[in-house]
C-alpha positions as CSV (number, residue, x, y, z in Angstrom):
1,X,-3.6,18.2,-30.7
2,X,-4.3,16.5,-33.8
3,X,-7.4,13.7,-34.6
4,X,-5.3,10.7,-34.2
5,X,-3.4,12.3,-31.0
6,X,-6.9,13.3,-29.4
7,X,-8.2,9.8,-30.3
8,X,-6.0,8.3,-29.0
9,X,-6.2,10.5,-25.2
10,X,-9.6,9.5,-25.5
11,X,-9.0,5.9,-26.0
12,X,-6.3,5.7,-22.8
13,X,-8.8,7.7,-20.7
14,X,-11.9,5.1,-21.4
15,X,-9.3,1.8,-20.8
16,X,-8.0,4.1,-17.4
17,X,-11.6,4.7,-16.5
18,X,-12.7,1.0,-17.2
19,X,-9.8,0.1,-14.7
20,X,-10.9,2.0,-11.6
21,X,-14.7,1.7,-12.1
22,X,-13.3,-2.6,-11.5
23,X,-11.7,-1.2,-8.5
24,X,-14.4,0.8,-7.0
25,X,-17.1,0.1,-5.1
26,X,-21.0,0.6,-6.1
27,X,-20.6,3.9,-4.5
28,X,-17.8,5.8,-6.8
29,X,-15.3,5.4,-3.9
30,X,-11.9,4.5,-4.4
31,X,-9.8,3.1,-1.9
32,X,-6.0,3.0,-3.0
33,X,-4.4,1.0,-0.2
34,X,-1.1,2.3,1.2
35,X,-1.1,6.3,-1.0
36,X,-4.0,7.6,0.2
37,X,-7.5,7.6,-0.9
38,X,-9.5,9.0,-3.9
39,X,-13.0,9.6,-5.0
40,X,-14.0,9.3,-8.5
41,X,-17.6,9.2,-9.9
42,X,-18.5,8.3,-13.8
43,X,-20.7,10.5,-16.2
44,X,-21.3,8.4,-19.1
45,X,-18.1,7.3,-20.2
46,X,-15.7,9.5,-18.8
47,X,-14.1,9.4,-15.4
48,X,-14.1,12.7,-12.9
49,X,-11.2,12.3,-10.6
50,X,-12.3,14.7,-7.5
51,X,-9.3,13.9,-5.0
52,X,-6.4,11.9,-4.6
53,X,-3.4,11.6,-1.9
54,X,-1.6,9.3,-4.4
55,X,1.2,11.1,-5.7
56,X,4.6,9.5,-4.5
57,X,6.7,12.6,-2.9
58,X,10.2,11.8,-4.4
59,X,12.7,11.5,-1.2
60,X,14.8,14.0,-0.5
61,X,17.7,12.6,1.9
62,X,21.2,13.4,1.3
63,X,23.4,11.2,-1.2
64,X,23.9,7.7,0.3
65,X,21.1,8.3,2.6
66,X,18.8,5.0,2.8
67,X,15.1,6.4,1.7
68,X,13.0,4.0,3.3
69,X,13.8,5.7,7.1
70,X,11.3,9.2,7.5
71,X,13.1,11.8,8.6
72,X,10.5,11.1,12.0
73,X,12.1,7.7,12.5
74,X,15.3,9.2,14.8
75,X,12.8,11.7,16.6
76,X,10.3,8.7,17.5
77,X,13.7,6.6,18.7
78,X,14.5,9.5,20.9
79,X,11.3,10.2,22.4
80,X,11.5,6.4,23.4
81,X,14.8,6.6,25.0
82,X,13.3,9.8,26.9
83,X,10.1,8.4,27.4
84,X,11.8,5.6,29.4
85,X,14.5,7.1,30.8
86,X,12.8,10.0,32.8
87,X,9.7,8.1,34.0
88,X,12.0,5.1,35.3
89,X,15.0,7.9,37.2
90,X,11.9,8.9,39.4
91,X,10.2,5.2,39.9
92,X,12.9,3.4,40.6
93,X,14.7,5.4,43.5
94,X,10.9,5.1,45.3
95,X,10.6,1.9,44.1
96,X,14.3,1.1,45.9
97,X,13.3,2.7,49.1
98,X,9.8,2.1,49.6
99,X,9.8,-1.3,47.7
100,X,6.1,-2.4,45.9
101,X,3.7,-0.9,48.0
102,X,1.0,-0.2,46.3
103,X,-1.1,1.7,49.1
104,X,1.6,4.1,49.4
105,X,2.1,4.5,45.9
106,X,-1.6,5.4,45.5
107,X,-1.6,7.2,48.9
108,X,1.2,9.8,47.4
109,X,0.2,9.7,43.9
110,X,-3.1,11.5,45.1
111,X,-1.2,13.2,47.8
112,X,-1.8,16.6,46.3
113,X,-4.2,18.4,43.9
114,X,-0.9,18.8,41.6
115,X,0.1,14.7,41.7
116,X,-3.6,13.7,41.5
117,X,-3.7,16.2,38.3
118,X,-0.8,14.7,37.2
119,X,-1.5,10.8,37.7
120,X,-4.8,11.5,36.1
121,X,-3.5,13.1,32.8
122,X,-0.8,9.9,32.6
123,X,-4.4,7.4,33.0
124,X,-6.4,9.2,30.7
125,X,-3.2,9.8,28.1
126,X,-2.0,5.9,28.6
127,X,-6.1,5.0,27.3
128,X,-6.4,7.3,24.6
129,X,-3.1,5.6,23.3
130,X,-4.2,1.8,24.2
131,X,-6.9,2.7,22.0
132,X,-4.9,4.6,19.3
133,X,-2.2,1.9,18.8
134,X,-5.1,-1.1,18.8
135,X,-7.0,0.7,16.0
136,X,-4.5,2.0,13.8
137,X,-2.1,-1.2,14.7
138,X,-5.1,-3.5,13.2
139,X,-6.4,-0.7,10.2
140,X,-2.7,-1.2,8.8
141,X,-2.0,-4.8,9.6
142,X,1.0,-4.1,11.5
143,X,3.1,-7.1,12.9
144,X,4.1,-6.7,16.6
145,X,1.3,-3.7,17.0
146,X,0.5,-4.9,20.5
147,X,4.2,-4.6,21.9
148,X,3.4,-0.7,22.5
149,X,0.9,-2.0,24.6
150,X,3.1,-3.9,26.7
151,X,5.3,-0.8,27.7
152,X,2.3,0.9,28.9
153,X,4.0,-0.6,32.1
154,X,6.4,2.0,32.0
155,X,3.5,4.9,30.9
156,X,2.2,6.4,27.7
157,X,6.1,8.5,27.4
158,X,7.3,5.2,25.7
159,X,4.1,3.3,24.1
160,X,3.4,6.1,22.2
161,X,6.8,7.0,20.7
162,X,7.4,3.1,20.3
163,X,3.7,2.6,18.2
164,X,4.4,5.5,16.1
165,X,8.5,4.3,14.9
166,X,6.8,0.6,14.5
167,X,3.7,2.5,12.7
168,X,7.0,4.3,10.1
169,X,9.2,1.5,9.5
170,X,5.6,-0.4,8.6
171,X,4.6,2.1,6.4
172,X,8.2,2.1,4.6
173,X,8.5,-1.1,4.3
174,X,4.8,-0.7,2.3
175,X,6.1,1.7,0.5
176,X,9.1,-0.2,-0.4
177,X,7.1,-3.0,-1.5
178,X,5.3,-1.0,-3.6
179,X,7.9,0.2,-5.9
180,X,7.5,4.1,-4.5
181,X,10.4,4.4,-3.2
């Protein structure tokens, strides 16, 4: 590389470095909202970039194929049709024939060793998601995060599925936004 070339490198790293040292914090981190996150320290003048999730991944769908759905999108969409329709084709023949008695409901639920095993894995699943979809639903700003909260009514088989589609076409639509796509 010649002197001007190498001058010049030198000159576009110091204006590049002079950019993120504005963006960061007193601390060297680097927070690059919506691509992942960075750390970057200065010695002297120069900028050491240690890591960095930023690097668009180009999409790879077939011709025609709109780039802003993940591949996941279908497979979340699925798991909430599932996620409803299984839970609901056992609840609602006892719901018919025994009609909304709770004492029985809890008298059968913990009937067994295998139901109580059961009913406790759907409780302690249904809060580990309330508190998923409330933390990551407010970390990303997501519109209409609490609505996987509501279907908790029908169990954690559909809030779950139903947070993570929201928590893909929101993150699309960031990337959209953004220009990556």
């Amino acid at each position: 590389m010649g002197a001007p070339a190498a001058g010049h490198a030198k000159a576009e790293r110091s204006a590049r470095a002079e950019r993120v040292m504005g963006a960061m914090g007193p601390c060297g981190v680097m927070q690059i909202t919506g691509h992942g996150c960075g750390l970057a320290t200065m010695a002297g003048s120069q900028m050491h970039h240690i890591h960095a999730a930023t690097a668009p991944v180009p999409p790879t769908g077939r011709r025609g194929q709109d780039h802003t759905e993940s591949p996941m999108q279908p497979i979340y969409l699925l798991l909430c049709l599932a996620g409803t329709a299984l839970p609901l084709s056992q609840f609602v023949p006892w719901l018919a024939s025994h009609g909304l008695d709770s004492p029985l409901l809890l008298q059968q639920a913990s009937a067994s060793p295998i139901a109580a095993f059961a009913w406790a894995d759907v409780l302690v699943s249904g809060i580990a998601v309330a508190v998923f979809v409330v933390v990551e639903g407010r970390r990303l700003a997501m519109p209409r995060w609490w609505l996987p909260l509501c279907c908790l009514a029908v169990g954690p088989s559909l809030a779950l599925p139903l947070f993570l589609l929201l928590r893909e076409r929101h993150l699309a639509a960031g990337r959209l936004r953004a220009g990556v796509e």
